[in-house]
MARKOLFI-88591 format. One record per residue (C-alpha): x, y, z; residue in three letters. Coordinates in Angstrom, 1 decimal. Layout:
N
- X:Y:Z:ALA
...
This chain:
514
- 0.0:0.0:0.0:UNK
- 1.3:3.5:-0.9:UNK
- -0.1:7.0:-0.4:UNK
- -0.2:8.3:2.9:UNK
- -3.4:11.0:3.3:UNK
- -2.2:14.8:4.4:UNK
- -3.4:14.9:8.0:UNK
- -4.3:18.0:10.0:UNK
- -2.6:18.2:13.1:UNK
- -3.8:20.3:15.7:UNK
- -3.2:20.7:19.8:UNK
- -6.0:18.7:20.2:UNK
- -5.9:15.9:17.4:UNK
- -2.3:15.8:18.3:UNK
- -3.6:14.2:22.3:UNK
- -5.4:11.6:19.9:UNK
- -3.6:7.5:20.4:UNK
- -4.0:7.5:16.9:UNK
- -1.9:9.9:15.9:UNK
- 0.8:8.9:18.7:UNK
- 1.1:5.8:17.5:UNK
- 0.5:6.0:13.7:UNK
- -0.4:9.1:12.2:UNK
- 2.9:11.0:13.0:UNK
- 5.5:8.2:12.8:UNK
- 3.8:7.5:9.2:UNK
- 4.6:10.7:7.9:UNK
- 8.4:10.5:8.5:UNK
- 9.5:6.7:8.6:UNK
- 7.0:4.9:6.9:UNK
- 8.6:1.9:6.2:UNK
- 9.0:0.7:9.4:UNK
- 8.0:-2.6:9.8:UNK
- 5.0:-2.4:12.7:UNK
- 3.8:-5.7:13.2:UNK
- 4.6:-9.2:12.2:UNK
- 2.7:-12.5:11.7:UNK
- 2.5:-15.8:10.4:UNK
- 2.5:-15.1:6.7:UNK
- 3.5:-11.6:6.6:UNK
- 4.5:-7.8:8.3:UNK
- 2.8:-4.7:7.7:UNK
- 5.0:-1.3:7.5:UNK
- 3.2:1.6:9.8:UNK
- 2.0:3.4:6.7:UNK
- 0.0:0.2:6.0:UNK
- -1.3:0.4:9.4:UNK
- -1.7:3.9:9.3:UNK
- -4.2:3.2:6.1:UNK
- -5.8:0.4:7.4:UNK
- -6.7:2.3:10.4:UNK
- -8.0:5.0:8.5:UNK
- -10.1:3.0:6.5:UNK
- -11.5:0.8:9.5:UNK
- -12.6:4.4:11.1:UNK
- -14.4:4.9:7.3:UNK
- -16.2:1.4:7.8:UNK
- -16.8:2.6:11.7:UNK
- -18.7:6.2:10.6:UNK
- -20.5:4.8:7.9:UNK
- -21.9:2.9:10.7:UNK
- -22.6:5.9:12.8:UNK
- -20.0:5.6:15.3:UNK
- -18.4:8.9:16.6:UNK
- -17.0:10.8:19.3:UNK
- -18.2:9.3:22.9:UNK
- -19.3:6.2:21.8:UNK
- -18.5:2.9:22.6:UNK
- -17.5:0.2:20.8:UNK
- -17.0:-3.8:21.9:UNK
- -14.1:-5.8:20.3:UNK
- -14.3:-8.9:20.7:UNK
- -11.8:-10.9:18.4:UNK
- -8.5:-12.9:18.3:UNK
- -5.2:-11.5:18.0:UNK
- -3.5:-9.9:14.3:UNK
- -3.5:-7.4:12.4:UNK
- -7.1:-6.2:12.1:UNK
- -7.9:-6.2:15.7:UNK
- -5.1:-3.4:15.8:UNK
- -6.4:-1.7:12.6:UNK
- -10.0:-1.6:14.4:UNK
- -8.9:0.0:17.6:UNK
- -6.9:2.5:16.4:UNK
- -10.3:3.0:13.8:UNK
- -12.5:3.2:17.4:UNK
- -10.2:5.5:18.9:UNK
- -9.5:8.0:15.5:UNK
- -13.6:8.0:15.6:UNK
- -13.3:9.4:19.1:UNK
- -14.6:6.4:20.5:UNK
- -14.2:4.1:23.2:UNK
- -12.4:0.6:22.6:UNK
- -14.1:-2.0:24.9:UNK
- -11.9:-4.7:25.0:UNK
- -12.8:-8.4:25.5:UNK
- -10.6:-11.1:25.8:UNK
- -11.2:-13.7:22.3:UNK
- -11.9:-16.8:25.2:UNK
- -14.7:-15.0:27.0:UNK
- -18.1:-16.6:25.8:UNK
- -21.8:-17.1:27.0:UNK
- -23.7:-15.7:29.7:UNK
- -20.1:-13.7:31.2:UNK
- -19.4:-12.1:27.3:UNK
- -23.4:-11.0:27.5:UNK
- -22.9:-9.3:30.6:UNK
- -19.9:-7.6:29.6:UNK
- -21.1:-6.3:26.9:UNK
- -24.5:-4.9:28.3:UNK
- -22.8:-3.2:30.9:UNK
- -20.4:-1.4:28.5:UNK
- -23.9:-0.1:26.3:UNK
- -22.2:0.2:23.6:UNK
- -23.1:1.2:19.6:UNK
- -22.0:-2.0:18.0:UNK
- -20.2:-4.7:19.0:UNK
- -17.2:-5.9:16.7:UNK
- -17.8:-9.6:17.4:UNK
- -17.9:-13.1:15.4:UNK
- -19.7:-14.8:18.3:UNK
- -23.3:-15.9:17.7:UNK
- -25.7:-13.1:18.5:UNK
- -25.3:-10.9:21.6:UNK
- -28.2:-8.8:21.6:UNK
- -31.3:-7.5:18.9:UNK
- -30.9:-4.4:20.4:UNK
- -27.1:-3.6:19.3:UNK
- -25.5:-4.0:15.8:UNK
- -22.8:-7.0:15.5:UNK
- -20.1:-7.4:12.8:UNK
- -17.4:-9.8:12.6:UNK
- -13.7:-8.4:12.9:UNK
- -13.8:-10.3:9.2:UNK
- -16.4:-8.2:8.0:UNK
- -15.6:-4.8:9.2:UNK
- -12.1:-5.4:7.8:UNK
- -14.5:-6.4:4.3:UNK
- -16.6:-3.2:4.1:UNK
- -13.2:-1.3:5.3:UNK
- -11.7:-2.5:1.9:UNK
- -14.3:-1.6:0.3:UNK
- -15.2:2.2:1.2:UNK
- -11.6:3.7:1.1:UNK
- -12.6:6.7:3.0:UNK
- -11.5:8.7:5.3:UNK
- -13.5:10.3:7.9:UNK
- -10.6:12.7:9.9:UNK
- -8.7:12.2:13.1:UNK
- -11.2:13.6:15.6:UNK
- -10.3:16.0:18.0:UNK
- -9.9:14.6:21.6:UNK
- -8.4:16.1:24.7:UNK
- -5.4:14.3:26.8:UNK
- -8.6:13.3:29.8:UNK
- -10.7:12.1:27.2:UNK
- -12.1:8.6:27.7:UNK
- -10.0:6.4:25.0:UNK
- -10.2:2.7:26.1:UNK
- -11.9:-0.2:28.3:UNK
- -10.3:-3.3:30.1:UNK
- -12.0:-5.8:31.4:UNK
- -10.2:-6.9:34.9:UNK
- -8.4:-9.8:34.6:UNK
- -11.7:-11.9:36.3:UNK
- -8.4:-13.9:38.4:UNK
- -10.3:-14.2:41.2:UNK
- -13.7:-12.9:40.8:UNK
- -16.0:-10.4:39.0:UNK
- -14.8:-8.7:36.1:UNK
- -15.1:-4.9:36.0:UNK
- -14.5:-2.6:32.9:UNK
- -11.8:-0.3:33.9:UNK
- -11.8:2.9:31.7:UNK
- -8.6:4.9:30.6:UNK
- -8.4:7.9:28.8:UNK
- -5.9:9.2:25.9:UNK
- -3.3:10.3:27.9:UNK
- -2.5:6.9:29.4:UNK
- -0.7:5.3:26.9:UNK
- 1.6:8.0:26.2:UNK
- 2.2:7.8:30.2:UNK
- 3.0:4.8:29.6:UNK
- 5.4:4.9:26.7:UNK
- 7.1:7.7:29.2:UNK
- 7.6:5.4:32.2:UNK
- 8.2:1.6:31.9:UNK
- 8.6:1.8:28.1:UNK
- 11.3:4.4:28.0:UNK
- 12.6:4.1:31.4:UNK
- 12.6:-0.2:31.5:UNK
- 12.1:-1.7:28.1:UNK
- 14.2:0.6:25.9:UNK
- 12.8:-0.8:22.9:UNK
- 14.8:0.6:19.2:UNK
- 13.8:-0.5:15.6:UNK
- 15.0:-3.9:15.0:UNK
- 13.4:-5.3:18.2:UNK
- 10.5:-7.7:17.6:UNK
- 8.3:-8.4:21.2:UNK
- 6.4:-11.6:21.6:UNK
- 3.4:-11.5:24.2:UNK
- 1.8:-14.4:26.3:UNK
- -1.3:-12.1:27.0:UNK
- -4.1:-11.4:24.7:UNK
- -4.1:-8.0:22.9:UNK
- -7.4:-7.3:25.1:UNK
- -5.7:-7.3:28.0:UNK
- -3.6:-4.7:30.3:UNK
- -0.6:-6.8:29.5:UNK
- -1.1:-7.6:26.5:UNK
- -2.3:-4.4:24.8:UNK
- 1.3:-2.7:26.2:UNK
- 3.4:-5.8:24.5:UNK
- 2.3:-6.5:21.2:UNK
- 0.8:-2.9:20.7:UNK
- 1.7:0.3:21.9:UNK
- 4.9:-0.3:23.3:UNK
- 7.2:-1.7:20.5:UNK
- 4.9:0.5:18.0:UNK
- 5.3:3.6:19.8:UNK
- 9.1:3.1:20.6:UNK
- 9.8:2.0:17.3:UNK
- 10.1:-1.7:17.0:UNK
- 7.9:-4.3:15.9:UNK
- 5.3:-6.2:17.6:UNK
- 5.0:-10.4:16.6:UNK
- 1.2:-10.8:16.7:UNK
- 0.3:-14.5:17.6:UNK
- -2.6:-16.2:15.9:UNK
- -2.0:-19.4:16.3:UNK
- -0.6:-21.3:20.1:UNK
- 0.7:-19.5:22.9:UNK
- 2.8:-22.4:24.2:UNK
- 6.5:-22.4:24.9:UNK
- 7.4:-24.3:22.0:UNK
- 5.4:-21.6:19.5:UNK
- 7.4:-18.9:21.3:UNK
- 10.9:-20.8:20.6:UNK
- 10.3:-21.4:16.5:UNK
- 9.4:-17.2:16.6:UNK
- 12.6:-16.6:18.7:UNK
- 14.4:-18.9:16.3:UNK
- 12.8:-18.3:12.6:UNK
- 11.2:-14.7:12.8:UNK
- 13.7:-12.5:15.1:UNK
- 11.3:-12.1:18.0:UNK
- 14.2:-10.9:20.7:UNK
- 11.5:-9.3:23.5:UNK
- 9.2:-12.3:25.1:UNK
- 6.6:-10.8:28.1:UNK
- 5.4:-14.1:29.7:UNK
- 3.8:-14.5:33.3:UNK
- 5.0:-17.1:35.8:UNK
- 3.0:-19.8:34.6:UNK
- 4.1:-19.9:31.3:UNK
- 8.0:-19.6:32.7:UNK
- 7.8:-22.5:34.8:UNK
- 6.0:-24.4:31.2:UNK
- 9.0:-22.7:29.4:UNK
- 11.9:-24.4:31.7:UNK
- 9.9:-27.5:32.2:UNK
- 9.5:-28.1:28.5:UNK
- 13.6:-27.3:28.1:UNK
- 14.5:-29.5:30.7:UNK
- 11.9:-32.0:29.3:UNK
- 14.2:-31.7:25.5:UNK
- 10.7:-30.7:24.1:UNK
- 12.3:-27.3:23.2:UNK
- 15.9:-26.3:22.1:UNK
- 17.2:-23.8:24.6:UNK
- 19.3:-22.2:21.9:UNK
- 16.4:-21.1:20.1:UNK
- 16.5:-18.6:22.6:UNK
- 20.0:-16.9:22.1:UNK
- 19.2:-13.7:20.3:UNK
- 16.2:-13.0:23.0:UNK
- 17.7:-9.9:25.1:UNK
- 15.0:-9.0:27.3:UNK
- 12.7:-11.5:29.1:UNK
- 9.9:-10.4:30.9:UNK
- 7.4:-11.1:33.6:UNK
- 4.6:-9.7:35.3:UNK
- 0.8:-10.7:36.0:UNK
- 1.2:-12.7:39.3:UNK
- 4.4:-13.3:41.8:UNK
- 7.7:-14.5:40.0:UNK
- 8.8:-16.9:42.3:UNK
- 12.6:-17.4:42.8:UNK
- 12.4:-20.5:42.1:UNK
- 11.1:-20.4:38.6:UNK
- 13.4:-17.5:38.1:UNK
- 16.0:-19.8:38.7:UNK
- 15.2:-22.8:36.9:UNK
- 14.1:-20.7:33.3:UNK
- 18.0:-19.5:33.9:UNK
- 19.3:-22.6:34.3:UNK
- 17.2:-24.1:31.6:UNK
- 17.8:-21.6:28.8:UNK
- 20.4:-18.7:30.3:UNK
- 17.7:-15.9:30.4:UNK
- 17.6:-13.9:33.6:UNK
- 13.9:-12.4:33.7:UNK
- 12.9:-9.0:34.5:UNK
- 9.8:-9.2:37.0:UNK
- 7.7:-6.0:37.3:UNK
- 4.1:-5.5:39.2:UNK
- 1.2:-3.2:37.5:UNK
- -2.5:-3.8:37.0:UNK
- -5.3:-3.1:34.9:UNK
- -6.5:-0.3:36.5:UNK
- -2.8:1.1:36.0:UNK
- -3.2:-0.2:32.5:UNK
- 0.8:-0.1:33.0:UNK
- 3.8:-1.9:35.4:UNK
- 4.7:0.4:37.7:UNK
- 7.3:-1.4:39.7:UNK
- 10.6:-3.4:37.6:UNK
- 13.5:-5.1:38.5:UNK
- 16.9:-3.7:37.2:UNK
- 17.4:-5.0:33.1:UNK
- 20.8:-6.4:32.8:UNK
- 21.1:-7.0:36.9:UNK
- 17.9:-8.8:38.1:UNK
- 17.4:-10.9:41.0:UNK
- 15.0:-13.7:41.8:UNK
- 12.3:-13.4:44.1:UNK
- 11.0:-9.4:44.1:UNK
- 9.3:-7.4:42.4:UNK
- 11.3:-4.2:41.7:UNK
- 11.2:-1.3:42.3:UNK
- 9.7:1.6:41.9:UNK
- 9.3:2.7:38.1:UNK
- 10.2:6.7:37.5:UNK
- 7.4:8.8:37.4:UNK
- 5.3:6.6:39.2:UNK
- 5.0:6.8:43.8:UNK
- 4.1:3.8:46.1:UNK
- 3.4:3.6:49.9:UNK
- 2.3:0.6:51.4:UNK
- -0.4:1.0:54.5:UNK
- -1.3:-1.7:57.2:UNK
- -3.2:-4.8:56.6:UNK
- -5.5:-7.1:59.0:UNK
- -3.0:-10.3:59.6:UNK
- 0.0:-9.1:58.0:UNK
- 2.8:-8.1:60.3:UNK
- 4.3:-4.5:59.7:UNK
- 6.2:-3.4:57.5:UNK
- 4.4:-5.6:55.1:UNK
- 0.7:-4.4:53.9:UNK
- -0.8:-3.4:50.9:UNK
- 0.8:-1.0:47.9:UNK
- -0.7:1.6:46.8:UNK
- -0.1:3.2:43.6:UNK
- -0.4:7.2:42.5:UNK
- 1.1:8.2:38.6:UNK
- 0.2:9.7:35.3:UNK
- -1.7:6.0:33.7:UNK
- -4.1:5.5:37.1:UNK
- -7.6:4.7:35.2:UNK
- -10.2:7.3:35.0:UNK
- -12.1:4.6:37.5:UNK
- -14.5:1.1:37.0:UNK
- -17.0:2.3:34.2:UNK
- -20.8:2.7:35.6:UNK
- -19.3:1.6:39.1:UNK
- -19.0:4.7:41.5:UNK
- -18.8:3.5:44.8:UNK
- -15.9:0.5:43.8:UNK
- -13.6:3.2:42.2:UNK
- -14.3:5.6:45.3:UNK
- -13.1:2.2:47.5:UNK
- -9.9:1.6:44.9:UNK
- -8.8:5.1:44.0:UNK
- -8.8:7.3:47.3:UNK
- -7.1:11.2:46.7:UNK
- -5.4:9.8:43.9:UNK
- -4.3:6.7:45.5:UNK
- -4.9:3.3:43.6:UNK
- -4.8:0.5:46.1:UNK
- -3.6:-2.2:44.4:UNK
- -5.0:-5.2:46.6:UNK
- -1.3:-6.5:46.5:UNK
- 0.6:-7.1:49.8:UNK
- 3.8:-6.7:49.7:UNK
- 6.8:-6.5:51.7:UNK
- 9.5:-3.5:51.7:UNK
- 13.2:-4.9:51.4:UNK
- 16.1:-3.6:52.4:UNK
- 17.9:-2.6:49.1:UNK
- 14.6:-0.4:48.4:UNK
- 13.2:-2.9:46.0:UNK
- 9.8:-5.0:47.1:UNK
- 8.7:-8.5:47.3:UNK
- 5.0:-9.5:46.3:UNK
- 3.6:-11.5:49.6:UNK
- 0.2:-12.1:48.1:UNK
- -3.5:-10.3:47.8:UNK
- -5.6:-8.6:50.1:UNK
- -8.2:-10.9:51.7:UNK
- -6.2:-13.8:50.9:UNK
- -5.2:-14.8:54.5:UNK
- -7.5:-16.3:56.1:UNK
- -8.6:-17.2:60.0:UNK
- -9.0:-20.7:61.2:UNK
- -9.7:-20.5:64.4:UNK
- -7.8:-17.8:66.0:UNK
- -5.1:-18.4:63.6:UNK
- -4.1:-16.4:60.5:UNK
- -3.3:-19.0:57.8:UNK
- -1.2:-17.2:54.6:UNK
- -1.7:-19.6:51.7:UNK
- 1.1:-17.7:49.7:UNK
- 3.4:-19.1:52.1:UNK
- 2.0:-22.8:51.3:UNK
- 2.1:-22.3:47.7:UNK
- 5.7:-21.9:48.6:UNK
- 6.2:-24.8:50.3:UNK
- 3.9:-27.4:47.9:UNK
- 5.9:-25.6:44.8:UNK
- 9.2:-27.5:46.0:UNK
- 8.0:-30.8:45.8:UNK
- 9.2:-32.7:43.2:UNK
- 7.0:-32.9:39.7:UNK
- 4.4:-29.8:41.1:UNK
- 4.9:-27.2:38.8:UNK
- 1.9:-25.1:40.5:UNK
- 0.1:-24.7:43.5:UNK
- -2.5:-22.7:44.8:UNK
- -4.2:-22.1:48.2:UNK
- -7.9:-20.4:48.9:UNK
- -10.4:-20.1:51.1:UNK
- -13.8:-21.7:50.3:UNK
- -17.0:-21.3:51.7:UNK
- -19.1:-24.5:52.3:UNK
- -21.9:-25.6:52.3:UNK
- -22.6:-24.7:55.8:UNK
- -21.2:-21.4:55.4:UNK
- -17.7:-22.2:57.0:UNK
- -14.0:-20.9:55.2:UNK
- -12.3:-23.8:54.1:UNK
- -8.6:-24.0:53.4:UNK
- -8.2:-25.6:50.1:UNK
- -5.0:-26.7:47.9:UNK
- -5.3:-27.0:43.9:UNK
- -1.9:-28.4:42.8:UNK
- -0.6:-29.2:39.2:UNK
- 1.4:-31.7:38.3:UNK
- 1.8:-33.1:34.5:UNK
- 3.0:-36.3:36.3:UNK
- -0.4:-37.1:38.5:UNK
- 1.0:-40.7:39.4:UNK
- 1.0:-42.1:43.1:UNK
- 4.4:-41.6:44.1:UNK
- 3.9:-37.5:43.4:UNK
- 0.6:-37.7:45.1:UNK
- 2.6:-39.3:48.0:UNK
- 5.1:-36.5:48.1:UNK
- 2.1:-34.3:48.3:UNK
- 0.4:-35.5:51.2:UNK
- 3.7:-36.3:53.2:UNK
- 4.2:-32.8:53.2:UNK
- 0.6:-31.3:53.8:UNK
- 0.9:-33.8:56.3:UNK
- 3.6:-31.8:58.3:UNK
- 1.6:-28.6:58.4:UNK
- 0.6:-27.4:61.6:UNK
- -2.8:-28.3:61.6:UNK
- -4.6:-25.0:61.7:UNK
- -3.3:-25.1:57.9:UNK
- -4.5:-28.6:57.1:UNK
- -6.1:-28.4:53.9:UNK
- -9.7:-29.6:54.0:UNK
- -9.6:-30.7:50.2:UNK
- -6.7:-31.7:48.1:UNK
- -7.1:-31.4:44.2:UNK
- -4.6:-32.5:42.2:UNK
- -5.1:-31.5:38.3:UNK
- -2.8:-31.8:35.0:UNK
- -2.5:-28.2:34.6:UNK
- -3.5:-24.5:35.8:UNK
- -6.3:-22.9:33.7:UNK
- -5.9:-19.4:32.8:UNK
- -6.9:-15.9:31.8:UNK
- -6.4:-14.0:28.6:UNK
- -3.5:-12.0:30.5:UNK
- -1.8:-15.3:31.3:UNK
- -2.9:-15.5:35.3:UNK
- -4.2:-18.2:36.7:UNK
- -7.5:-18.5:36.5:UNK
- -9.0:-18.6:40.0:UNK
- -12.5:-18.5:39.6:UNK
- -12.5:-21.9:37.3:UNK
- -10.4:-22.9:40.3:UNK
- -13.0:-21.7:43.1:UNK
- -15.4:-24.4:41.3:UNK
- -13.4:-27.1:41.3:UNK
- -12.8:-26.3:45.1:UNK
- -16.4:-26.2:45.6:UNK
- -16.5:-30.0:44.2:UNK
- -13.8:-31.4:46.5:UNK
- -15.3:-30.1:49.7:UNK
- -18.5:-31.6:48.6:UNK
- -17.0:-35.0:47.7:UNK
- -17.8:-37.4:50.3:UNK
- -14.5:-37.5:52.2:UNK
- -13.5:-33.8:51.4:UNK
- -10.1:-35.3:49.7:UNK
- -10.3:-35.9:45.5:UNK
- -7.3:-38.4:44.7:UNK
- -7.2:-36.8:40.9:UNK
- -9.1:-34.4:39.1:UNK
- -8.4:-33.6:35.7:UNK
């Protein structure tokens, strides 16, 4: 594609992601190479047109300014095309993660009312308009038009995540235009120091916090390229990308690591596909030293943990690139402030961090009284607990509400996860609290092991069976592997129900579940 459209620039389209992004490196290196995937790359003046012509295809549906639109599609080129179409319209991206389905995509999209939903799931509602990411990208071909950059300002509602649903409720969190470039400003400029020739791989969906940073705005709008994966996420998917395609950034979550090092040690994978890769990343949940240590062993990359959130839309805490350590969580990212305030069961200095910097969302969309309780005088509190070391850097201890009280004793399942994680063939544990039947808190375990035979089980219950027993598990549930979100977390709510089952089961303990 050729011919790049004069555009208007003004102080206020100027605020526009659009134009960050696109329009304005378009216009003076437009044969960068943008995005990659299987089959082919497009420069960012063939984004840049694509985009234009996806807001065309938007307008001529009557989508403008203040609107919202629901996108709802798996990973590539288009889905970028159509939310940098949403957002030159003026619009509002909602984003939902490609697995969300049923009753929970229903209810995500109500709640975010929106004026058509970009979707190739059967029908959502009479009441809204639905077209296929395949279809928009048709009629986008079709009507080469362009509509203009519309005029925002930097406060102006831009985008909506859906949080991460980990361990309950999603919520659509709502971010305005000037988030991404606070963004680009602090953790990509400051941390990843990405420069044209780097390509970044992502575990997380483009629909998530995570994901949106990796394999959009960050290589795009610091000049390197973003791999966009439509087809597996597994480790051995990321090694033939590292290996045949020149993907040298990979942003994976603990999970996936732990898979990563397994599968090396396991000679699934070849650890030298992984020679070129100069920055490995991780964030989501707690890195473990432990895995930290085994993915260095297994393949020589020494990951960079960092902490951030959805409602952040941004990592606001990193470990050092080029001197990391295992087992913490960073520190602080420039431009960004933490404290950390008391918490009911957690011994001081530890408690909960709170956040305050330029990408804090505008607050939970249609939700008043949740944002009042999450964002106080500009504080976010995170719900993370963590624990202040003495080099200045902190360590992740768990989330708030996750200790529980048995008895008169505080039980801290984080700690247990610990402990069940070093026994031999577990690659993942977690810990919760369930309510029965008879309205009781439970102490559960949900452990993962690829290797379910008797002598792991064994292993497993001699070493519950030298917990004190306030921290006696009720249920055990051993399982092949650890479901998980879009972003790459586990998936604690499919969890909770499995949980549910075991305390029901007759003798509250389930030998195998799978």
């Amino acid at each position: 594609m050729t011919g790049i459209p004069a555009v208007h620039v003004s102080a206020t389209t100027s605020d526009n992601v659009a134009w960050l992004l696109v329009d304005r490196v378009a216009m003076t290196h437009p044969r960068r190479t943008a995005v990659m995937f299987e089959g082919g790359r497009w420069t960012i003046s063939e984004l840049y047109v694509q985009s234009v012509h996806f807001a065309g295809a938007l307008a001529d549906r009557g989508v403008g300014r203040g609107d919202t639109v629901v996108v709802h599609a798996e990973d590539g080129p288009d889905w970028i095309a159509a939310f940098l179409g949403v957002v030159r319209r003026g619009a509002i991206a909602a984003l939902v993660g490609p697995g969300v389905d049923g009753l929970r995509l229903h209810d995500m999209v109500m709640r975010a009312n929106p004026r058509i939903v970009i979707s190739g799931a059967p029908r959502i509602s009479d009441d809204i308009p639905q077209i296929s990411l395949e279809g928009l990208a048709a009629c986008a071909r079709e009507h080469l038009r362009d509509p203009g950059l519309c005029a925002v300002m930097p406060y102006d509602p831009c985008y909506m995540l859906m949080t991460s649903g980990s361990t309950g409720a999603s919520k659509w969190v709502l971010h305005r235009h000037r988030d991404i470039s606070g963004c680009l400003a602090t953790y990509g400029r400051r941390v990843m120091k990405l420069h044209p020739g780097d390509v970044v791989w992502s575990v997380a969906a483009l629909a998530t916090s995570y994901g949106l940073g990796n394999s959009m705005y960050f290589p795009i709008g610091l000049g390197a390229a973003a791999w966009l994966e439509t087809r597996s996420r597994d480790p051995e998917r990321c090694a033939l990308v590292c290996r045949d395609h020149g993907v040298n950034v990979i942003a994976g979550v603990p999970t996936w690591w732990a898979r990563l090092a397994r599968h090396v040690r396991e000679g699934r994978i070849d650890p030298m596909s992984f020679a070129h890769v100069r920055l490995a990343l991780s964030a989501g949940e707690h890195l473990d030293g432990k895995v930290w240590e085994a993915v260095r062993a297994a393949t020589g990359m020494r990951i960079v943990n960092s902490l951030g959130s959805s409602e952040a839309t941004n990592l606001y805490t990193s470990d050092r690139v080029g001197h990391p350590t295992p087992g913490n969580a960073g520190w602080v990212v420039p431009g960004y402030q933490l404290r950390i305030v008391p918490v009911d069961g957690v011994d001081a200095p530890a408690g909960q961090l709170l956040v305050r910097g330029p990408t804090v969302m505008a607050g939970y969309y249609g939700d008043h009284e949740a944002t009042d309780r999450a964002v106080v005088d500009g504080w976010l509190h995170t719900g993370d607990v963590v624990e202040p070391l003495s080099n200045g850097s902190i360590k992740v201890l768990g989330r708030v509400g996750d200790r529980i009280k048995i008895g008169a004793t505080w039980i801290d399942p984080a700690r247990l996860e610990r402990l069940l994680l070093d026994v031999a063939g577990v690659s993942g544990a977690v810990c919760m609290s369930v309510t029965d039947d008879d309205g009781v808190p439970r102490l559960v375990a949900i452990v993962s092991a690829a290797n379910r035979d008797v002598e792991v089980r064994a292993r497993i219950d001699a070493l519950v069976g030298t917990f004190p027993k306030p921290e006696h598990p009720r249920a055990l549930v051993v399982i092949a592997q650890m479901p998980v979100t879009a972003s790459g977390k586990v998936d604690r709510t499919q969890l909770l129900d499995r949980a549910r089952a075991a305390l029901r089961a007759p003798t509250h303990r389930v030998p195998h579940v799978a």
